[in-house]
C-alpha positions, -999 to 999 in steps of 0.1 A, spaced: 895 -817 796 887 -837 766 853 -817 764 866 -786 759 893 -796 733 864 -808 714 841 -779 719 876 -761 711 880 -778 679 845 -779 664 846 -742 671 873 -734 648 860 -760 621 824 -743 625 844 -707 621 864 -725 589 831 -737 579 816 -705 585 845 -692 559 840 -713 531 803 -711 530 805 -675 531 831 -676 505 813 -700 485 778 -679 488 797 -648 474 811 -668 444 776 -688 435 746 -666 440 740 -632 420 751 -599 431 717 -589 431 710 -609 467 730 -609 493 741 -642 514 738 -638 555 751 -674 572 727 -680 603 744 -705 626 719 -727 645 722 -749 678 702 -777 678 697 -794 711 679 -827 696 711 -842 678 704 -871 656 724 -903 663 737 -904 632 753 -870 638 763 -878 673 798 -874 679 819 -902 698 833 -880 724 797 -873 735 797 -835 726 755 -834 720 759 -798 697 753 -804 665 759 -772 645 739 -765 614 739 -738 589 714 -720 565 717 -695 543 695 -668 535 689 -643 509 682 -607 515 669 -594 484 688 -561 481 658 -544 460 627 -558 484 645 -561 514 625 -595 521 649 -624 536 642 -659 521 654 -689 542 669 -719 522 682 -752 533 712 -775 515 687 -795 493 668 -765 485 703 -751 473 711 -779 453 672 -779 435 672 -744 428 709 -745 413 698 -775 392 669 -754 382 689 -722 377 708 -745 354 683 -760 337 672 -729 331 701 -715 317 702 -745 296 664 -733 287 676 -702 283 706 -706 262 684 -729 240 655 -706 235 679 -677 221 697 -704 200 667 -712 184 655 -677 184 692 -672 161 684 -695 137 647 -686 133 660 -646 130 687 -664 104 662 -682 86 641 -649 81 671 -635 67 679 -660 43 643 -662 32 640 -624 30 675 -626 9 662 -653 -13 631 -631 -20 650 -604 -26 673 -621 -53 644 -633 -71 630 -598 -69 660 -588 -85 663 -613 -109 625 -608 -120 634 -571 -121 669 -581 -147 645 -599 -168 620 -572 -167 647 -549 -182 661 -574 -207 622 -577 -221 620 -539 -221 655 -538 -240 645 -567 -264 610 -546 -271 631 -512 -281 654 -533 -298 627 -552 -322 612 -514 -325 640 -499 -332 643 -523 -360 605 -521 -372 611 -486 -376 642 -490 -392 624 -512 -418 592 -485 -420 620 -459 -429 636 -481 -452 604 -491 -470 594 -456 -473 623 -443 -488 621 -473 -514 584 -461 -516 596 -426 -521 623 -435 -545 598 -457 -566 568 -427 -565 597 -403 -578 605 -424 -607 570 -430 -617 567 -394 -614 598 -390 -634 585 -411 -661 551 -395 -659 566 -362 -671 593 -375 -696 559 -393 -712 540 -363 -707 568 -341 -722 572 -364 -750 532 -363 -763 522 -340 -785 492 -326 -761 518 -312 -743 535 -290 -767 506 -263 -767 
């Protein structure tokens, strides 16, 4: 009688087991594989397993993957599980610093490319402040030229002015 209870009640923990693990394979592994829970008999039962009441069934479960786009099924085992979820977070930790560092080398681009650009700028402002300082000191030669050459003009037309008062005035003239 005390058989069957046992058998009874490792059958319903092995079905809450079943459960859980089930539930659990849902919630941890991608949508892109599918979990299947194979439960295994095995008749050799460690003694360390061994149950008091002498029930020799030790139950064991693996999961599998089923790759939805190969169709291939990939047998893992507990400590498999925990390496590859290690892995799949190291990885992620990999991951997550790669495309850090991929940010701040893109910002660092930018920045640089912004800092050439403002000195483009700058060299262009300069450029146009030489080009306005050039007209301006033109503007002013030729200002000069103009005024020198109406002072030239003003000083020819007196000479000339005084050339014919002189000329009037001699008595060569007069004929």
């Amino acid at each position: 009688m005390k058989k069957c209870f046992t058998r009874k009640r490792e059958s319903q923990s092995a079905e809450k087991g079943k459960i859980l693990r089930d539930n659990f394979a849902k919630k941890f592994f991608e949508t892109s594989q599918e979990p299947i829970l194979n439960e295994k008999k095995s008749h050799d039962v460690n003694s360390m397993f061994a149950s008091e009441d002498g029930c020799e069934n030790e139950i064991v479960f693996e999961v599998s993957f089923v790759n939805l786009f190969t169709g291939k099924e990939k047998l893992t085992s507990t400590l498999e599980n925990q390496f590859y979820s290690r892995m799949k977070h190291k990885t992620t930790l990999e991951y997550l610093e790669k495309k850090n560092a991929q940010k701040i080398k893109l910002r660092m681009q930018e920045l640089d490319l912004e800092e050439k650009r403002q000195k483009f700028e700058k060299a262009k402002l300069q450029l146009e402040t030489d080009k306005l300082e050039f007209e301006k000191e033109k503007f002013y030669l030729e200002k000069e030229e103009r005024k020198s050459m109406t002072q030239l003009f003003q000083n020819q037309q007196l000479l000339i002015n005084e050339l014919r008062k002189k000329i009037k005035l001699s008595p060569l003239c007069e004929t």
